[in-house]
N, C-alpha and C positions, 0 to 999 in steps of 0.2 A: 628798703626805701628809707627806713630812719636814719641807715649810717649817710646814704646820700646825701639826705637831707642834712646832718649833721654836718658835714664835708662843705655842701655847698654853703650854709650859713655862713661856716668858719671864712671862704673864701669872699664871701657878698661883705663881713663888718671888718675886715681884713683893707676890700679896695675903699671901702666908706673912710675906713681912718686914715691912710695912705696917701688915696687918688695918684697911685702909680701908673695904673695901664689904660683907663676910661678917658684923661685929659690929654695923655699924648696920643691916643687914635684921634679924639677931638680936634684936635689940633693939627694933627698929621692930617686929613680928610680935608678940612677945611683952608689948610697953605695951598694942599693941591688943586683946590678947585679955583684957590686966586691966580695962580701960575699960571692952569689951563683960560681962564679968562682973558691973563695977557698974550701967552704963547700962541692962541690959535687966531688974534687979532682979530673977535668976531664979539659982538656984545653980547649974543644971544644963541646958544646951540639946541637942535630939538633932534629927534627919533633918534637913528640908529647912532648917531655920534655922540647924542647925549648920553643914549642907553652907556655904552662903550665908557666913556668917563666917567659917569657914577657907579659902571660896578667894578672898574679896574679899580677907582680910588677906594670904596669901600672894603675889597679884597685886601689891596696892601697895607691897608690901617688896620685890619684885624689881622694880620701879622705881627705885627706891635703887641697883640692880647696874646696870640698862640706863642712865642719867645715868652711873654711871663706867668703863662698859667702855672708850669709845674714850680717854677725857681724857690718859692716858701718851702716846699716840701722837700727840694732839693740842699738847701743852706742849711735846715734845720731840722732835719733828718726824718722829718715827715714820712718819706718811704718807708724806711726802716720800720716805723710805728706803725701804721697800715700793716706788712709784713708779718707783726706778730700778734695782730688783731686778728680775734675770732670772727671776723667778716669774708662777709662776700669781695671780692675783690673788683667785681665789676660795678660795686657800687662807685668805685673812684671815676671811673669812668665814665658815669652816669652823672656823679656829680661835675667834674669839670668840665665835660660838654655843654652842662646846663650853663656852668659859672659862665663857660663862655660865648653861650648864646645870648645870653641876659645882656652881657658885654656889648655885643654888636647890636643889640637893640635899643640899648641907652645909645650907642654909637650914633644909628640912624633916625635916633630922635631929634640929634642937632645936626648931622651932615647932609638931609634931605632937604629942612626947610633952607640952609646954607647952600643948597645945590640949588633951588630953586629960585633964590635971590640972587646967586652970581653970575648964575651959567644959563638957566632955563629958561629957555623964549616961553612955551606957552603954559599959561595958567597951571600950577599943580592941583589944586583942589579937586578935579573932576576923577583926574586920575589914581590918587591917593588909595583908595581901597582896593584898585589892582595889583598897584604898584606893591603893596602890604603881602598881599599874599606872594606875587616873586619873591619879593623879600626873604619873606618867614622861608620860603623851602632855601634858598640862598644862607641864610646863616644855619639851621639845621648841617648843611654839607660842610661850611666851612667849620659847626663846632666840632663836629664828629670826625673830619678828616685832622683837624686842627689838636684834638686833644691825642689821639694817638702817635701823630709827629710829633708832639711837645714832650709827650712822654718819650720818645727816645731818644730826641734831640737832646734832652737835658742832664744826659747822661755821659755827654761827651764835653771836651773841653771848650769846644768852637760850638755851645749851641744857638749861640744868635745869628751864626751861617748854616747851621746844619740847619734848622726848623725853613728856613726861607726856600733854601737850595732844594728839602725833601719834597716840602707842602705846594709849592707853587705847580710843579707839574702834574700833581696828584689835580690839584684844584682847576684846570685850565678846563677840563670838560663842564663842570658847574657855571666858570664863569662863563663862557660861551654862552651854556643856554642858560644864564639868565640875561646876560647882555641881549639876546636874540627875542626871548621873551619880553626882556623890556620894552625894547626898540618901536614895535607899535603902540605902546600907553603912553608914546614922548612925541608921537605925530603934532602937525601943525592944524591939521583938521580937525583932529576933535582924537579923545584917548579909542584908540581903537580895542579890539575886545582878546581876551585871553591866549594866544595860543597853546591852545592846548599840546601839542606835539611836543614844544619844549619846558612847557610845566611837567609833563610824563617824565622828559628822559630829565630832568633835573630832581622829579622825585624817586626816579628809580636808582638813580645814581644816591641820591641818599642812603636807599632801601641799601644797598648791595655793601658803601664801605658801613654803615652803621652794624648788618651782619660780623663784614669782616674785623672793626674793629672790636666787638666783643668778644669775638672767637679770638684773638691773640693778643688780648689786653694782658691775659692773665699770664703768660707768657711773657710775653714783653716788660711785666712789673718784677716778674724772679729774678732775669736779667741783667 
């Protein structure tokens, strides 16, 4: 936990002094949501078409973070030094999942109330604390599927087409159920309540690549 923790810090005063990859998700998230405002010629969108646009656009703006999690340690031999540290290796692991959770939640601190202003016909407030928990299991999958594509994409020459190309199909059952999970908390009646069926399979689907990514991180980092 301390190398995690070490790892992650370096990564958190790193985007502080930079602001490489938090203001172009920001940014990226919020062009789309103006686009889809003009594009679908409608002032106001609610349930399953809203669900649908705010989690394809939050998906593709944390593509933006998965392309740059590993690249510092890739330019600057990071790997390498990891490599011949007396650690645990799944600490890296551990840490850039986090770095890049942390990421999509600063993300969805400005790209919700943004969703809400441009796109969303009814009232967010009510809805907020359901919406929170989709959320939270929704970036858990994209950091965890996210940091083990990153790690191998960035190993390659083309990896700002390999990370999209690998991660998007990996990620299309997550976004599903949480689009499907959203889609009632953006009703025009009133936020309707949890389903349960697709908060399951969106946390099991965590459960299962978060296994698999631990079991062939270490692998994956000899490589």
């Amino acid at each position: 936990m301390k190398t995690a923790f070490t790892v992650l810090r370096k990564d958190l005063l790193l985007e502080l002094r930079t602001l490489e990859t938090l203001p172009a998700m920001a940014l990226f998230s919020i062009s789309t949501f103006v686009i889809f405002h003009f594009g679908l010629n409608q002032d106001t969108i609610h349930g399953q078409l809203a669900a649908g646009v705010l989690t394809a656009t939050l998906l593709f703006a944390g593509i933006l973070g998965v392309n740059r999690l590993f690249v510092a340690e890739r330019e600057q031999g990071g790997f390498d030094a990891f490599l011949l540290a007396p650690v645990d290796r799944s600490s890296l692991l551990l840490a850039k999942a986090t770095a890049l959770f942390l990421f999509l939640v600063a993300l969805e601190v400005i790209a919700v109330p943004a969703f809400g202003v441009l796109l969303l016909g009814p009232p967010l407030g009510p809805r907020l604390p359901s919406l929170i928990v989709v959320l939270a299991l929704a970036d858990l999958g994209i950091a965890v599927i996210g940091t083990l594509v990153s790690a191998l994409a960035v190993q390659t020459r083309a990896r700002d087409v390999i990370g999209p190309v690998m991660g998007l199909p990996l990620l299309i059952p997550a976004l599903i159920a949480t689009a499907r999970a959203i889609g009632p908390l953006l009703g025009t009646v009133g936020p309707g309540s949890l389903p349960g069926k697709w908060l399951l399979i969106l946390a099991l689907y965590d459960l299962v690549f978060a296994l698999v990514a631990y079991a062939v991180f270490d692998f994956l980092l000899e490589d």
